[in-house]
N, C-alpha and C positions, 0 to 999 in steps of 0.2 A: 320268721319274725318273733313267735313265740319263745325260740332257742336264744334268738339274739337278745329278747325284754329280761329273760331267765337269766340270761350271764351279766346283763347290764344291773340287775335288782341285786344279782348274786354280789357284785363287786362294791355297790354302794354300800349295802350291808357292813362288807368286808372292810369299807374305808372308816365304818361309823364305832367300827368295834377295834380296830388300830389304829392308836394317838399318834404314831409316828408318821403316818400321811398326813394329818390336820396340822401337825409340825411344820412337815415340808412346807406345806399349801400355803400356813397362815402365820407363822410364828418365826421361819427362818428368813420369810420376805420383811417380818418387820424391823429386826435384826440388821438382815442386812441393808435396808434405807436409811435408818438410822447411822451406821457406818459408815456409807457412800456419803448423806446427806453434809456429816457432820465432817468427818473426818479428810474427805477429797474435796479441797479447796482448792481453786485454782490463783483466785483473788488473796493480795495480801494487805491487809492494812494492819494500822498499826506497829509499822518496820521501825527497829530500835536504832537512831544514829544518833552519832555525837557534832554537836554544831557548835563551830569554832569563831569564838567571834575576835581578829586579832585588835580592833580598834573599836572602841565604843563611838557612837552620832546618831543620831536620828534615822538616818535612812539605816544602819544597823540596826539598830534595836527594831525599829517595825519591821524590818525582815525577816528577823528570828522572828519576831511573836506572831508572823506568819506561819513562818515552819512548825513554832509549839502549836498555835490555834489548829493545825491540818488532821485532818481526820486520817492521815496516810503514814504520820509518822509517832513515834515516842521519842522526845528530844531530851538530850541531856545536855545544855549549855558551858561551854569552858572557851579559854585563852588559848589553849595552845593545841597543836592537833598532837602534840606526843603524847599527852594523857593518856587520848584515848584507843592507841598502838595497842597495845596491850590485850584491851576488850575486844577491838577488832577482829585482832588474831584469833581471841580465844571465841571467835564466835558470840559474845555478849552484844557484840554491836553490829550489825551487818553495814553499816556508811559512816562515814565523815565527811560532814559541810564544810566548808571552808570558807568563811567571807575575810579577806584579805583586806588592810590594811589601809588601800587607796581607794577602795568601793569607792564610799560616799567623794570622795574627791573628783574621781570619773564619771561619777552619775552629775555631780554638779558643770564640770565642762562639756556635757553630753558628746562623752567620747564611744564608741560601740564597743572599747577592751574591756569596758566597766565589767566584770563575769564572778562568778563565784566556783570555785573547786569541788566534785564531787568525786572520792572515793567510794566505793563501793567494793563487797567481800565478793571476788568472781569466784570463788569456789562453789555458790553458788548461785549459777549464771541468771536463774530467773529473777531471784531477792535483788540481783545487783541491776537488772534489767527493769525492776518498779524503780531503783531510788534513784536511777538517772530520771527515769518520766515522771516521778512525782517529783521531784525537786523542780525540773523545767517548770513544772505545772504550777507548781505553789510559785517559782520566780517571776512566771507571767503573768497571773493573777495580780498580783502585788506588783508590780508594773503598771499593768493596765491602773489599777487601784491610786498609786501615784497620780501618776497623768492625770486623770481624770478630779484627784482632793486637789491638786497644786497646781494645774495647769501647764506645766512643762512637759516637756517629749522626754521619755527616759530608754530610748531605745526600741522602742513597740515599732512592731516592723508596719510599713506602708498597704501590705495586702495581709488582711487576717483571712483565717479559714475559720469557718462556722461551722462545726461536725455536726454529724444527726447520721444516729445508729436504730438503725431499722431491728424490728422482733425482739431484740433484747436494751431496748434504752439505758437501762441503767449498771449497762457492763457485768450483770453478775455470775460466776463464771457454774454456780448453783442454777441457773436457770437452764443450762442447755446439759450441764453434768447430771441433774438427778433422771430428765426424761431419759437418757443414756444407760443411766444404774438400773435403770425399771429394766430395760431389754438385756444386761447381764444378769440380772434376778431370777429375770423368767426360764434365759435359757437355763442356766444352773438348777431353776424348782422343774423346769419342764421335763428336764433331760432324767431330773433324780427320781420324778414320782411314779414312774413306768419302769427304770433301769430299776429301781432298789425293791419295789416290790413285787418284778414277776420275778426278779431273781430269789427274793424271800420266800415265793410257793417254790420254786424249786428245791432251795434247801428244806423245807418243812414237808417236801412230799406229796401236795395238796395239786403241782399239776400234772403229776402222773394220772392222780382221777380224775383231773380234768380232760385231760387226754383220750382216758377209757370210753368218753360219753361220746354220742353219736354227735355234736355239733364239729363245726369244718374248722379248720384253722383260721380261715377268715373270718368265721363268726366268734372266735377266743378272742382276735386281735380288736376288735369291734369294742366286745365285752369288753376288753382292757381300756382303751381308747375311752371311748364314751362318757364315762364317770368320770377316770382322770382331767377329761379336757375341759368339764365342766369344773371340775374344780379349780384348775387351771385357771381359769375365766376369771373367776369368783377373788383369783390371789393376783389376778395383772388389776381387778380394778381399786380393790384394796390399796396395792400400792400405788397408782394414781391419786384416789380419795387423801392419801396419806401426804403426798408430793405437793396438790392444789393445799388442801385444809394446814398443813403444818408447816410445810418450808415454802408454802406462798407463791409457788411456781405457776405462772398463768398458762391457762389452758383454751386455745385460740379456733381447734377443731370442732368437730361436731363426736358426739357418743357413737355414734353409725359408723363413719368412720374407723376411731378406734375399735369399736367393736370388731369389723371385718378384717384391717389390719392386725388387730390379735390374735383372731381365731386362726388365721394364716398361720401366720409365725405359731402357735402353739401346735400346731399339727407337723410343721416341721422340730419342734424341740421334742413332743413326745412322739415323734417318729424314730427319733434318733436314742431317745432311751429304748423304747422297745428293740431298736438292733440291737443295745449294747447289753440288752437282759438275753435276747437269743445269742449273742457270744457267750457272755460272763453268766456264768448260773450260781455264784456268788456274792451275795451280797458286797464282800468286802472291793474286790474285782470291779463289780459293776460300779462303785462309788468312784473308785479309782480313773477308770474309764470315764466315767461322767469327768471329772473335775479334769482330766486332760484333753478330751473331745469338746468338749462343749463350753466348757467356763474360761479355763486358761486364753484357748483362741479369743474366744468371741473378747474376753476383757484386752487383751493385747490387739487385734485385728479387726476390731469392727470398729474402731474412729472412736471408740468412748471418750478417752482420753489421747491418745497418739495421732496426729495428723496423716493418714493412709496417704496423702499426697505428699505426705514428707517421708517414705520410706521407700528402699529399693522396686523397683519396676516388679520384680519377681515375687517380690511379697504383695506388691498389690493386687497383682493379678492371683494369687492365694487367697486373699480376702474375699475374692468372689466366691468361694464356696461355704462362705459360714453364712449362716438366715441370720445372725446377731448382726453383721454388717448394715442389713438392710430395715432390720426391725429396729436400731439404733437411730439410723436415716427418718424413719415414719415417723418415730416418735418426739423426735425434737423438732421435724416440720408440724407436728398436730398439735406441740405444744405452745412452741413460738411463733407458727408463723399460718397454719389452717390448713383449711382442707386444698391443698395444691395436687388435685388429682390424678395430672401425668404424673408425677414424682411417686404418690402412693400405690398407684397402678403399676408403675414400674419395678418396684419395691414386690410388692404382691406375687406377682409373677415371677420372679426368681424367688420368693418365700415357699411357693406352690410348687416348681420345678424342685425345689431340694426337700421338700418334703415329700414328694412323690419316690425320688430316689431313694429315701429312707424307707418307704412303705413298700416298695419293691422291693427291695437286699432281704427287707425281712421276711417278707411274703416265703423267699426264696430260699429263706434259711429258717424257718417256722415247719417244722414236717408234725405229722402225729404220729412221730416213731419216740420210743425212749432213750432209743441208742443215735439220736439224729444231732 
């Protein structure tokens, strides 16, 4: 224990006198939340269309100044829809409204063809996939809104649906995306701050002497371990603290929880750098390796962003071998939705099973030989 407190003091030391670990730990995670937070939006408001009004009435006009009033769209008002061909194309507009000529005529016989035209740019398929649903959305509002100032029926169908969206009420597509970014963060910080610096004693020489000393391999990997994983710790709550306090993301678990779901998952991400510092005894190598082991998969294959249940059969069953799959899984149940225990227990145990794998391979390939 004395050999293992000596290489554990040895390392802290080591982390307090090299800025490029406090980097990793503390400055790369806030970077990259910042990036995740701002920049991977899944929600879009504020879509630019042009809405066509071919015949000016009352029920026109309050239509539009629906569409303008909507917090979903930027409207730019005209007559004709070939204006705004042009912008379309060129990408300036993603839709065109269309409210035709005999609207208000068909709303007055309360006929059910009464409808309005929506174009949308399918190039691309999602932008054109809000401005059919917002536009539905703003036309039924303003429906209901009708009927209810005037008294007449304007089409409002006989059976309404009442939605009620359970753990994320207000649809924001930041609230389930950022708990998600934390679990690609970590794996990327987890994987780099054991893969880049035992491969930096390598190049510098420093673990050959370490090597000379009477402590065991298992007690080096310890020493390595220990410090990092604390630090580790110190940068998943960071990025939490940063997600609740800044981008407002509620947080529905308990700290215990998180707590033991982290330390998991981090024992498999710096499990998996220590393998790739006993392959790569190169710094540049080992980065290399981190960002294709560990960052690419886990951001592509662990449900961040990509629906795992919308991808071939053969890639799903792939995803079971990445702890990002499953640390992705925890953390958006602990943030949205609590401590659901089967689920995190489940989770845990294939985090533990693959981090045990990593601690074996290395075990296995860790010798106190120089030429090993």
């Amino acid at each position: 224990m004395r050999q293992l407190k000596a290489l554990v003091v040895k390392e802290m030391l080591q982390i307090m006198r090299d800025p490029s670990a406090i980097m990793i730990a503390f400055v790369l995670p806030l970077i990259l939340l910042f990036i995740f937070g701002y920049g991977v939006n899944l929600d879009s408001n504020k879509v630019r269309v042009g809405l066509v009004l071919e015949a000016q009435s009352a029920d026109t006009t309050s239509l539009a100044e629906a569409f303008a009033n909507s917090r979903f769209f930027v409207v730019s008002i005209g007559k004709d829809r070939r204006q705004y061909q042009d912008d379309l194309s060129a990408g300036r507009l993603r839709g065109i409204i269309v409210i035709p000529q005999d609207f208000s005529r068909k709303i007055a016989q309360h006929k059910r063809s009464a409808a309005i035209q929506v174009i949308a740019d399918g190039s691309e398929p999602n932008i054109a996939g809000f401005v059919q649903n917002y536009a539905r959305g703003v036309l039924a509002v303003w429906s209901q809104h009708q009927s209810e100032d005037e008294g007449r029926s304007t089409n409002a169908a006989a059976i309404q649906v009442a939605p009620r969206f359970w753990y994320n009420p207000e649809l924001k597509s930041q609230n389930f995306l950022l708990p998600g970014s934390i679990a690609i963060i970590m794996t990327l910080i987890g994987s780099l701050l054991t893969a880049l610096v035992v491969a930096r004693e390598w190049e510098r020489g420093t673990m050959e002497a370490l090597m000379a000393t009477p402590v065991s391999s298992g007690q080096i990997l310890l020493g390595k371990l220990i410090p990092y994983f604390l630090l580790g710790m110190a940068a998943m709550f960071l990025c939490v603290v940063v997600a609740m306090w800044v981008y407002a993301v509620p947080f529905r678990g308990s700290l215990l929880a998180l707590s033991i779901v982290s330390a998991v998952f981090l024992l498999a991400a710096l499990g998996q750098g220590l393998l790739i510092s006993s392959i790569a005894k190169d710094q540049f190598v080992a980065a290399q390796l981190a960002l294709m082991s560990a960052f690419l998969p886990a951001f592509m294959l662990s449900g961040f962003i990509f629906e795992i249940s919308a991808m071939p059969e053969p890639i799903q069953v792939l995803t079971h071998l990445f702890a990002a799959r499953y640390f992705v899984t925890s953390l958006q149940t602990l943030f949205l939705t609590g401590n659901v225990w089967p689920l995190l227990l489940l989770c845990m145990a294939a985090m533990a099973l693959i981090a045990l794998v990593f601690f074996l391979l290395t075990s296995r390939k860790t010798r106190k030989r120089l030429d090993a």
